[in-house]
N, C-alpha and C positions, 0 to 999 in steps of 0.2 A: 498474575501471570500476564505475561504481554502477549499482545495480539499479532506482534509480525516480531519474529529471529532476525539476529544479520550474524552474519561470520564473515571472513574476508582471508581469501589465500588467494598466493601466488598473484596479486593483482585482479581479483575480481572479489566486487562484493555480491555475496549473495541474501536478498531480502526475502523475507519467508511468511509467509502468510499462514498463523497458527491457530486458524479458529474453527476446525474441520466442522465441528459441532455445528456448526451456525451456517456452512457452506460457503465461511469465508468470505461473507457478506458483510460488507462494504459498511460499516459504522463509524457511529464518532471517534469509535476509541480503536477501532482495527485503523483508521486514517489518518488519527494522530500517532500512532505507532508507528507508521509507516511513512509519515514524512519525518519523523525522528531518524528516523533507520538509511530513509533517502538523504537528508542532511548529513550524516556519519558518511556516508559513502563520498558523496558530493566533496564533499569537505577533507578529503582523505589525496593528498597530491598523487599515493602511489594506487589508488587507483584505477583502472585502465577501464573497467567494461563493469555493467549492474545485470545483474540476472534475479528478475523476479520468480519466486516459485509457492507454492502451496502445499500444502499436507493435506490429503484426504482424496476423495475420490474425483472430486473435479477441482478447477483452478480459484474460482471465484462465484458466484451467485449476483455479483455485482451489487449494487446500492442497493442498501435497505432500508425501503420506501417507508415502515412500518415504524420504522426509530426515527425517522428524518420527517417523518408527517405527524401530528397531532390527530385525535378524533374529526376533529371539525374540518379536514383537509388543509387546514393552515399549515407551513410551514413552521415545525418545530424546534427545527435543528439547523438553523440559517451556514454554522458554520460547518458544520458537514460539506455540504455544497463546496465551500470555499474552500477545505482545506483539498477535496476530490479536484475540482477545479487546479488547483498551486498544482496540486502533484502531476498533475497530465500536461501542463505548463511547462514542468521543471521538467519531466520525462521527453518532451519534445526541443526542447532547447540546452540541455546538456550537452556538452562536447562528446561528452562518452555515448558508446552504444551501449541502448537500455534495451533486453534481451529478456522475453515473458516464456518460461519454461514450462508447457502449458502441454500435460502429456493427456 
């Protein structure tokens, strides 16, 4: 099962963050989902505007420090970082307005 939805009407995509369970916490595999999803979008001429949103009772739990860290506090998961990183990169420099549905 993928970790982030996209659908796309009328000119807006919308990317969906599907991992209530976990709190929508910020993993390798919810990040690479979601820059897939962001790429689809991005890449898409018609269109106009991104609205992130989530399922479940809150939006996000943010990074999880527990998949991204090893026992020993080393740095497990280097690309995490970097894919979390690309995506706050591309969200800030896209032409379109990227719009966090965050109820």
């Amino acid at each position: 099962m993928a970790a982030v939805g996209f659908r796309f009407e009328s000119g807006v995509a919308f990317l969906r963050l599907e991992s209530a369970v976990t709190g929508n916490a910020l993993d390798h595999a919810l990040l690479a989902d979601l820059g897939a999803a962001w790429s689809r979008a991005e890449g898409d001429p018609e269109c106009r505007v991104v609205v992130l949103e989530a399922e479940g009772a809150g939006f996000s739990r943010g990074m999880d420090l527990a998949a991204a860290f090893g026992e020993d506090g080393r740095v497990a998961r280097p690309e995490a970082f970097e894919l979390y990183i690309d995506l706050l990169a591309g969200f800030c420099r896209s032409p379109r307005p990227v719009v966090a549905r965050v109820e």
